[in-house]
ROBAVEX-50523 format. One record per residue (C-alpha): x, y, z. Coordinates in steps of 0.1 Angstrom, whole numbers. Each point is the difference from the previous one (the first is absolute). Layout:
ROBAVEX-50523
east; north; up
X; Y; Z
...
This chain:
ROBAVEX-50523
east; north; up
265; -363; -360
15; 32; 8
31; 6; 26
-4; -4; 33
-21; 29; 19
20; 16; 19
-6; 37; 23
28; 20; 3
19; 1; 30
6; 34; -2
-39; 10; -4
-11; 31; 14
39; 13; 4
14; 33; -11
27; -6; -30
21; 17; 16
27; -23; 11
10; 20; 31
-33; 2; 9
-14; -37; -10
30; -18; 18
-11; 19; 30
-36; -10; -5
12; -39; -6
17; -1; 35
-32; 18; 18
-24; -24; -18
21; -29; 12
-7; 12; 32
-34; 3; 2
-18; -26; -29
-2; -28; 23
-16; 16; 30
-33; -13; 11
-32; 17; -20
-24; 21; 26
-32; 8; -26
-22; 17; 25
-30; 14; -28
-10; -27; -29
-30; -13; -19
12; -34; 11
-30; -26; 7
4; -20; 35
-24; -30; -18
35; -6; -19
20; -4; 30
-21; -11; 29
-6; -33; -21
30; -20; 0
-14; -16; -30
-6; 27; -22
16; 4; -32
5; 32; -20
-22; -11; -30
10; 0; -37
25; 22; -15
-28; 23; -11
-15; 3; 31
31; 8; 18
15; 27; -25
-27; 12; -21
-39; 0; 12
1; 15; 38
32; 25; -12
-14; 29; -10
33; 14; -11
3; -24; -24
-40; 0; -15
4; 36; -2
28; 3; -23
-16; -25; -23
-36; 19; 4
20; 31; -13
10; -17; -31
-38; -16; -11
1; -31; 18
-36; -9; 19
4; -7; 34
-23; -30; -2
24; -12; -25
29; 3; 28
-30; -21; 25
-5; 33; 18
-36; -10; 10
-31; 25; -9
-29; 2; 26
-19; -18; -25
24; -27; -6
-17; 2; -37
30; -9; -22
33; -5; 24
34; -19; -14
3; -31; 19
29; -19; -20
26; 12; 22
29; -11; -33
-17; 26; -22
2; 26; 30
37; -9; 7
5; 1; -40
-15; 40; -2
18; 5; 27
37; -14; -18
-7; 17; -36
-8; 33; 20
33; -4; 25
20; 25; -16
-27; 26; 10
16; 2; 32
35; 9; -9
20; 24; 16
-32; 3; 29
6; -12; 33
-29; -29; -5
23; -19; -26
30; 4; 24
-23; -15; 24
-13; -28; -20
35; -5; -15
12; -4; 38
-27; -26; 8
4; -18; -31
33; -4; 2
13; -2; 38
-32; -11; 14
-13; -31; -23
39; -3; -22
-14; 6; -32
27; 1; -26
-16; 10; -31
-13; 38; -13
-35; 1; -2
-19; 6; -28
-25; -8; -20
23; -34; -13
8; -15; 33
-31; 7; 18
-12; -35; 5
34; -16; 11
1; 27; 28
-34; -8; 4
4; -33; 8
33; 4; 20
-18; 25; 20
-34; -24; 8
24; -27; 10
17; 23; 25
-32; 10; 12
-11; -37; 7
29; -1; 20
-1; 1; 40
34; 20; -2
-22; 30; -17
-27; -3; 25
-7; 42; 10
17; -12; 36
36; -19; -15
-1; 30; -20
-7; 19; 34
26; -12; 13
27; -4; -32
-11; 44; -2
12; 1; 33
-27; 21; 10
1; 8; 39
-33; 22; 0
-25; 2; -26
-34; 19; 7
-32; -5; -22
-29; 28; -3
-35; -8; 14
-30; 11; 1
-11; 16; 34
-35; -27; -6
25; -28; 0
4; -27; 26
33; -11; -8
-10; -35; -2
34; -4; -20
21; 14; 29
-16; -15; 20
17; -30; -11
30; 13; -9
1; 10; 39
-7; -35; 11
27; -11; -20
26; 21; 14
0; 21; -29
-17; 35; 16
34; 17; 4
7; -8; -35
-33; 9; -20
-19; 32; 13
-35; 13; -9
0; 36; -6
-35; 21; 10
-16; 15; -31
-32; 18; 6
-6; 16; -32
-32; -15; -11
-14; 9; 37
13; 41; -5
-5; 13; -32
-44; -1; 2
3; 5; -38
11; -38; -7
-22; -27; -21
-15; -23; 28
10; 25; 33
-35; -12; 18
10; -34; -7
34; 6; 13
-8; 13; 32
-26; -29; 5
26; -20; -6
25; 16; 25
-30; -2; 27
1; -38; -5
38; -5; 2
7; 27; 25
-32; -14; 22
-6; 36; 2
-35; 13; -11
10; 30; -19
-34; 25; -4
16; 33; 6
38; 19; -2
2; -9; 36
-8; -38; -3
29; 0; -33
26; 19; 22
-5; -29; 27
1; -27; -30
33; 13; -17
20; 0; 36
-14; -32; 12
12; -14; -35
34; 16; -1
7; -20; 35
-11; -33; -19
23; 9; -28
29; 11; 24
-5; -39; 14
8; -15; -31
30; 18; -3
-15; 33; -18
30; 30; 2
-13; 23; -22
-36; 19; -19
0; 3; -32
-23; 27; -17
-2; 9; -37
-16; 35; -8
-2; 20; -27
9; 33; 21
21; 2; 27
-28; 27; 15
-6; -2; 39
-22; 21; 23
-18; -13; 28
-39; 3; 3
-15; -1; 31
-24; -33; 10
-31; 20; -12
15; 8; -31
15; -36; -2
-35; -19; 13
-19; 17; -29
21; -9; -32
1; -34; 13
-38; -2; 2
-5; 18; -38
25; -29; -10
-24; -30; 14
-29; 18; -15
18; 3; -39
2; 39; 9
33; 8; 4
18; 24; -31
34; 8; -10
6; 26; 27
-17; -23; 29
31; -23; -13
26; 21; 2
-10; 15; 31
3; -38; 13
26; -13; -10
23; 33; 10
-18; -5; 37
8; -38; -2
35; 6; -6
8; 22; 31
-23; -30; 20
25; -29; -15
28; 23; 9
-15; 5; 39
-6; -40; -2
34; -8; -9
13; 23; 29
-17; -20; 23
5; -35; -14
38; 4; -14
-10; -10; -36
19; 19; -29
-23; 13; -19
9; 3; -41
-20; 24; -25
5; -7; -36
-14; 35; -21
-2; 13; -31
-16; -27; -22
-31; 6; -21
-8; -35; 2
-19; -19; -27
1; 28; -27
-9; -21; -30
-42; -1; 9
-6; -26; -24
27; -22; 11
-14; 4; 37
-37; -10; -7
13; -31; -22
26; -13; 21
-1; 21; 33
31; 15; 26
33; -6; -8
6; -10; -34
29; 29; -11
-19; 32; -6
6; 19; 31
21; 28; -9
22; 29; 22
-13; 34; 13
12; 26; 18
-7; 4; 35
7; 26; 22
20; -11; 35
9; 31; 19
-37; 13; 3
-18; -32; 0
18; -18; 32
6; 30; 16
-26; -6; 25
12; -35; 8
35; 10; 0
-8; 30; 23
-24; -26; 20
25; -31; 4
32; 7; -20
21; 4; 33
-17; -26; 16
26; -28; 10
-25; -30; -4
-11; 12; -33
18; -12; -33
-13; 7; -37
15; -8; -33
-13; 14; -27
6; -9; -43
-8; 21; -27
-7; -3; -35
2; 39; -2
43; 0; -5
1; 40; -1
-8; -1; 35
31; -21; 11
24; 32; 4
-28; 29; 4
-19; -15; 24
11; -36; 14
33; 2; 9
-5; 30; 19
-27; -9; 20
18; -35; 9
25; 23; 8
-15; 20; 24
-30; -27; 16
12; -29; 18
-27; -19; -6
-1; -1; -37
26; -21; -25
-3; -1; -32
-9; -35; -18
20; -15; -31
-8; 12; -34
-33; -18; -6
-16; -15; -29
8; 20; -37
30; 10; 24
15; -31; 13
27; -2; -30
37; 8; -1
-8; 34; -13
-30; 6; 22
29; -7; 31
23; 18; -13
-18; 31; -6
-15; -6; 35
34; -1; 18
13; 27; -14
-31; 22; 9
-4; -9; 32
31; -17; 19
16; 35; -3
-25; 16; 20
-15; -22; 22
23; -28; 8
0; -40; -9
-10; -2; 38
-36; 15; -6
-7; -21; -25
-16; -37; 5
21; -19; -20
-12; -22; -29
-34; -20; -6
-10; -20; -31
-39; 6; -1
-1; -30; -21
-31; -22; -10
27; -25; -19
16; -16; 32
29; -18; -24
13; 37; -5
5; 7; 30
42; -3; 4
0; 13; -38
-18; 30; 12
23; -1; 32
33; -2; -21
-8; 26; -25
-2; 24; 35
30; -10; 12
22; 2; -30
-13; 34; -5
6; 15; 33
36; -16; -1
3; 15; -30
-12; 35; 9
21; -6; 35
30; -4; -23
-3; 33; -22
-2; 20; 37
34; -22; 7
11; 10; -35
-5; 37; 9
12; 3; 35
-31; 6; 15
-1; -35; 24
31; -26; 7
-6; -33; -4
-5; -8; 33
-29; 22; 3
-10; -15; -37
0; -37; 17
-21; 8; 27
-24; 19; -18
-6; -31; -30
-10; -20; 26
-20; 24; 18
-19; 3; -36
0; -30; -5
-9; -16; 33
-3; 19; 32
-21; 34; -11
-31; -25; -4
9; -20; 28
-1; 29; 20
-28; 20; -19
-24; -27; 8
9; -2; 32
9; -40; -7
34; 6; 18
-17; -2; 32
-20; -26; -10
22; -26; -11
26; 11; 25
């Protein structure tokens, strides 16, 4: 056996020791304040059944994380072999020790990324594990780990709880009925777990199964949805239902961030091409940038934030997406142009008082050119944490330096994890905070901010920007 694990205390902290002292005493402040993680892949099923457990070690760090597939994909591994399962289910790896074991001899593919300072974190604070892992000591962290799991005090709500998570919203489907918080709401857990309204499948007319979609929505929604006219009436009566289950905030993932409003003509007659197969690639631009500027009026009128997440050119690997379908690591960045594209719904509703939109890019040129200045300038708008390739100590750094300068921590929304695996959630939540201390120190360093102003504003990174981004502050007033 190897020494003990250990992370540094110091992770994540400038070497400077002027600078890192002053880090250590703002981190102190702040790494014990509750989590708010208002966007996440989280599923409710997990938590609205106190029984529940979080499955075997492979299915809680390795087969739903695509993170963690992907970096094994790039080195030759199958993704059946990791029990990633193909829509044929043809030949899929079941023995969840032979997963876990890939997974251990490949473990030093994720040094120095911000996945194996993740796993690391959960490994060690979050299940105690002691011992490296590798390829040698797979097993015995194997079996420490399935034991753990058994245990009531690692059911997904004692860890809930032990995370000291105050809010934590999940992402669902506009056609779901939120059986799951439901429950969670008849519990007394509705101010803790939130759906979050994601109509994607129902806007973008180009998607695999959008008839079936919208036949589905009619059912839920108890809405029958044959025209644009019948979905407008749909999507609002839907967004209520959502709001009563504790709903704060849209969520909408588009390629572009393009918006232009058609007119209900216009709108009527790409919706009826897309019910009879005969919509093309304009008909779905054209749709979803009219769809946008409609969320935006809806969210006006009903007081949910609405989110937009651009700039991914999702499921780039063709082959991958016709074996295994959405999701499974090969959606890769684009650039995306912001000024033009939400002009419109800026000029429409970006000085409207009721309106709120946060928007995340994968596009990181447009951080200083373009984001900062237009959070800048349009109340409405903040600008969302570095996202996805971005949510790293690099990827933070480089976006605090671009954009704090010139638009402000205060029009900005804070941090969100956008996680699928829920036991990274403080992990994800720590490395945040010990980099915004960290850059809050250097501008102590430098003069630029005193520490008093350098206390207030870790915690409002840490804590209160969400809070008050999603509008929870009200809410759990």
């Amino acid at each position: 056996m190897t020494d003990e694990w250990q992370l540094s205390p110091d992770r994540n902290f400038d070497p400077d020791p002027t600078q890192r002292s002053i880090a250590r005493d703002l981190y102190s402040s702040v790494k014990d304040l509750p989590i708010i993680s208002p966007h996440g892949h989280a599923d409710p099923r997990l938590l609205a059944d106190p029984q529940a457990q979080l499955g075997s070690p492979a299915e809680l760090f390795i087969i739903p994380d695509h993170y963690v597939f992907r970096m094994l994909y790039s080195q030759g591994h199958q993704l059946e072999d990791l029990g990633v399962s193909p829509r044929d289910a043809t030949t899929l790896e079941t023995d969840h020790r032979r997963i876990w074991q890939r997974f251990a001899e490949n473990f030093h593919l994720f040094r120095a990324t911000p996945t194996g300072q993740w796993l690391r974190d959960e490994l060690i604070e979050v299940f105690g594990i002691q011992e490296k892992l590798d390829g040698e000591s797979a097993q015995r962290i194997y079996d420490e780990l399935d034991a753990k799991l058994r245990q009531t005090s690692f059911s997904p709500r004692a860890l809930f709880e032990r995370f000291n998570i105050e809010t934590l919203s999940t992402t669902d489907p506009a056609t779901s009925a939120l059986e799951h918080h439901q429950t969670l709401q008849e519990e007394g857990w509705g101010q803790k777990i939130r759906p979050t309204f994601r109509p994607d499948a129902l806007l973008s007319v180009d998607n695999a199964g959008w008839q079936n979609s919208v036949e589905q929505f009619s059912n839920v929604s108890g809405v029958s949805i044959q025209d644009y006219s019948s979905l407008i009436q749909a999507l609002e009566a839907h967004r209520q239902f959502f709001k009563r289950m504790g709903a704060t905030a849209t969520d909408h993932g588009v390629f572009t961030p393009h918006t232009h409003r058609l007119s209900d003509d216009e709108a009527n007659a790409i919706f009826q091409r897309a019910l009879s197969g005969k919509a093309d690639a304009t008909d779905t631009a054209e749709f979803s940038a009219h769809m946008l500027m409609e969320m935006a009026r809806m969210s006006c009128e009903d007081g949910l934030v609405m989110q937009i997440h651009a700039g991914s050119f999702r499921n780039h690997n063709q082959g991958l997406y016709e074996r295994f379908g959405p999701d499974t690591g090969s959606d890769i960045p684009v650039g995306v142009d912001w000024t033009r594209g939400m002009r419109e719904l800026l000029n429409a509703y970006g000085g409207d008082p009721r309106f709120r939109l946060i928007v995340f890019t994968l596009d990181e040129s447009t951080y200083g050119r373009e984001l900062a200045p237009l959070a800048g300038h349009y109340p409405a708008l903040l600008l969302g944490a570095p996202w996805w390739f971005y949510d790293s100590p690099n990827g933070m750094r480089r976006y605090l330096d671009t954009v704090i300068e010139t638009a402000g921590i205060y029009n900005t929304a804070g941090f969100n994890d956008d996680t699928r695996a829920f036991a990274s959630i403080p992990a994800r939540h720590d490395m945040w905070r010990r980099v915004t201390c960290n850059w809050l120190a250097g501008q102590v360093a430098t003069g630029i901010i005193d520490q008093e102003d350098a206390s207030e504003m870790a915690a409002d990174f840490a804590y209160h920007l969400a809070k008050r981004a999603y509008r929870l502050d009200a809410e759990t007033a």
